[in-house]
Every structure is written in structure tokens, then in C-alpha cells.
C-alpha positions as CSV (number, residue, x, y, z in Angstrom):
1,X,-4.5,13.2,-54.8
2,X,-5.7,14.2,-58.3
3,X,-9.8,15.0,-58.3
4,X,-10.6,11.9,-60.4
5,X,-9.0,9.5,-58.1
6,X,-10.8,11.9,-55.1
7,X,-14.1,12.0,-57.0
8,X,-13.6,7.6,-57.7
9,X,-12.9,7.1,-54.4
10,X,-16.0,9.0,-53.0
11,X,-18.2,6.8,-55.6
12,X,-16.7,4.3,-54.1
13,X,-17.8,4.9,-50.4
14,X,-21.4,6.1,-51.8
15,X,-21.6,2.8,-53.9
16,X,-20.9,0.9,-50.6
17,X,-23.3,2.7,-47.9
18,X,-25.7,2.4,-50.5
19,X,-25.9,-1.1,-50.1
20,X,-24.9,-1.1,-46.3
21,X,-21.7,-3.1,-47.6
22,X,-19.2,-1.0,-45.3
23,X,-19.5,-3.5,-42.9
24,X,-18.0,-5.9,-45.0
25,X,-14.9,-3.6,-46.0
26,X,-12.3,-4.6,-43.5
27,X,-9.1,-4.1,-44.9
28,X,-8.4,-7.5,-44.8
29,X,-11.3,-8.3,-46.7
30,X,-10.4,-5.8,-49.1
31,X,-6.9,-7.1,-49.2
32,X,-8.1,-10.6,-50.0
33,X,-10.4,-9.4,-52.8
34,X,-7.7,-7.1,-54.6
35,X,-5.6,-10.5,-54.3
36,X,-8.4,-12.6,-55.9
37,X,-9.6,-9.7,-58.5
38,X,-5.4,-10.0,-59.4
39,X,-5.2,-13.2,-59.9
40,X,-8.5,-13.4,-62.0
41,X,-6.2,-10.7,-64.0
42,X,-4.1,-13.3,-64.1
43,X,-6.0,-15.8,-65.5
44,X,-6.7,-14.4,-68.7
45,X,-2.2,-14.9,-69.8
46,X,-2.0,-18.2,-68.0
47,X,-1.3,-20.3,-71.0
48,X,0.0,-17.8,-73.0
49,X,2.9,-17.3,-74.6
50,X,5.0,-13.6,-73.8
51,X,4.2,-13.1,-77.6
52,X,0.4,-13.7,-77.3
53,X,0.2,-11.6,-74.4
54,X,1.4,-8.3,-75.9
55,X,-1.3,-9.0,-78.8
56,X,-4.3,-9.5,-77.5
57,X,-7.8,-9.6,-79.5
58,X,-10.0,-6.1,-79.3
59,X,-12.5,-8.6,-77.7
60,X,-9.7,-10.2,-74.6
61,X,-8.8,-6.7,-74.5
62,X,-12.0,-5.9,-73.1
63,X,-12.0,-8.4,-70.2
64,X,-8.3,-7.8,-69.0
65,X,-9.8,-4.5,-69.0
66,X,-12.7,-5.2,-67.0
67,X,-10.3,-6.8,-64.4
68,X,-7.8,-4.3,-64.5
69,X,-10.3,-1.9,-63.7
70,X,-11.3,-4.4,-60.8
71,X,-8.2,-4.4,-59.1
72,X,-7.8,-0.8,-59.4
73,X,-11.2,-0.5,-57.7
74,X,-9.9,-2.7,-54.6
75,X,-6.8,-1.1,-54.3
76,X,-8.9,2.4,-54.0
77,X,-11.2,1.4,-51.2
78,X,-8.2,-0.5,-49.0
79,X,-5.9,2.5,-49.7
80,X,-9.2,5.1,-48.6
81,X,-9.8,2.5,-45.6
82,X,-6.3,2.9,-44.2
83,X,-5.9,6.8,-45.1
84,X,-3.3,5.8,-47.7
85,X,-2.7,8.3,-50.6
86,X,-2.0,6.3,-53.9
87,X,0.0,8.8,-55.4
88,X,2.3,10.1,-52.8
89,X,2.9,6.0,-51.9
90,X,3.7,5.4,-55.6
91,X,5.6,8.4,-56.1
92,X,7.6,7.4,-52.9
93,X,8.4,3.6,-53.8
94,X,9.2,4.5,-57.4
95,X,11.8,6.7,-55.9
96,X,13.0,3.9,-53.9
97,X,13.2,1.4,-56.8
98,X,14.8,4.5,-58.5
99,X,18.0,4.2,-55.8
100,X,17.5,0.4,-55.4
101,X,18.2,-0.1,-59.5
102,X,20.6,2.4,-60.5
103,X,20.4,2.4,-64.6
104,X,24.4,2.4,-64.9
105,X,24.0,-1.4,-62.7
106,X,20.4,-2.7,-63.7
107,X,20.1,-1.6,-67.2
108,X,19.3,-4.7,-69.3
109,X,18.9,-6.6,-66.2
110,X,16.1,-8.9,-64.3
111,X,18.0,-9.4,-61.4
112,X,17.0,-8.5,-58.3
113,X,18.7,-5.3,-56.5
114,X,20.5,-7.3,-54.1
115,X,21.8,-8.7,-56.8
116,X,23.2,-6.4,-59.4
């Protein structure tokens, strides 16, 4: 894992046994907290229109931002609560999708794999 991620992630666990909020950090809490950070994400294209979402104001810049940087923040402490390294699993799974979506079959396509 690179030293940013290693020196966030230890921010992370000093942030939280600062405030004795460890206790609180099952993964399934965590889980259900990256899932509600996500879909406040979310919130900020729900009645936009593709268009609209690829040019966004400097100022709704700012808070998909801020929630993009929440989500990342979940996903850090789950991953350090269940010894998962973020780079070696992404690395992995793109490799995967790499084999699952061939480009000479799913170039141009949205289909899923089991269906190209």
C-alpha cells in the first residue's frame, strides 16, 4: 500500500481512539455508513440530467467533493478493519473485469459480461 493511503489510514485509527469511537467501528457499521455516505454522493445528480452531471458548478464541485472524500474515508477504515489492502483488491478485480470484458467483445458496449 502506498504511504499516503498507510499514513490516512493510521489518521484514521488515531482520529477514532481519540474519541473512543472504535467501539462503534464494526464492519457492519462501517459498511452501512460507506452505503449511506454513497448514496448522499448520490444525491447531489438525482435529478440531473447526464449533461449536467459532467458540468458541474466550482461551488457543487466542492460538495460532491466533500462526499467523495467521505466514502473514501469509510471504505479506508472497513478495508483496515478487515486487513484488506485497497490496492492489491483493486488491482485484482480490475484484472478480472479485464478478462470478464474483453475490448474485441465489449467495446462500445453496456452490456453486462454474461452478456456480450
Amino acid at each position: 500500500m502506498t504511504d499516503d493511503l498507510q499514513a490516512l489510514i493510521s489518521a484514521l485509527r488515531n482520529f477514532a481512539r481519540e474519541r473512543d469511537w472504535e467501539q462503534f467501528h464494526a464492519p457492519k457499521n462501517l459498511a452501512a455508513a460507506l452505503s449511506v455516505e454513497a448514496a448522499e454522493l448520490l444525491e447531489h445528480f438525482q435529478w440531473m440530467s447526464e449533461d449536467q452531471s459532467r458540468q458541474l458548478s466550482d461551488e457543487k464541485k466542492n460538495e460532491v467533493a466533500q462526499e467523495l472524500a467521505d466514502v473514501f474515508l469509510y471504505l479506508l477504515q472497513l478495508s483496515d478493519k478487515l486487513d484488506v489492502d485497497l490496492i492489491k483488491a483493486a488491482w485484482s478485480k480490475f484484472d478480472a473485469n479485464a478478462a470478464k470484458y474483453p475490448i474485441d467483445r465489449a467495446k462500445g458496449s453496456s452490456k453486462k459480461y454474461t452478456e456480450i
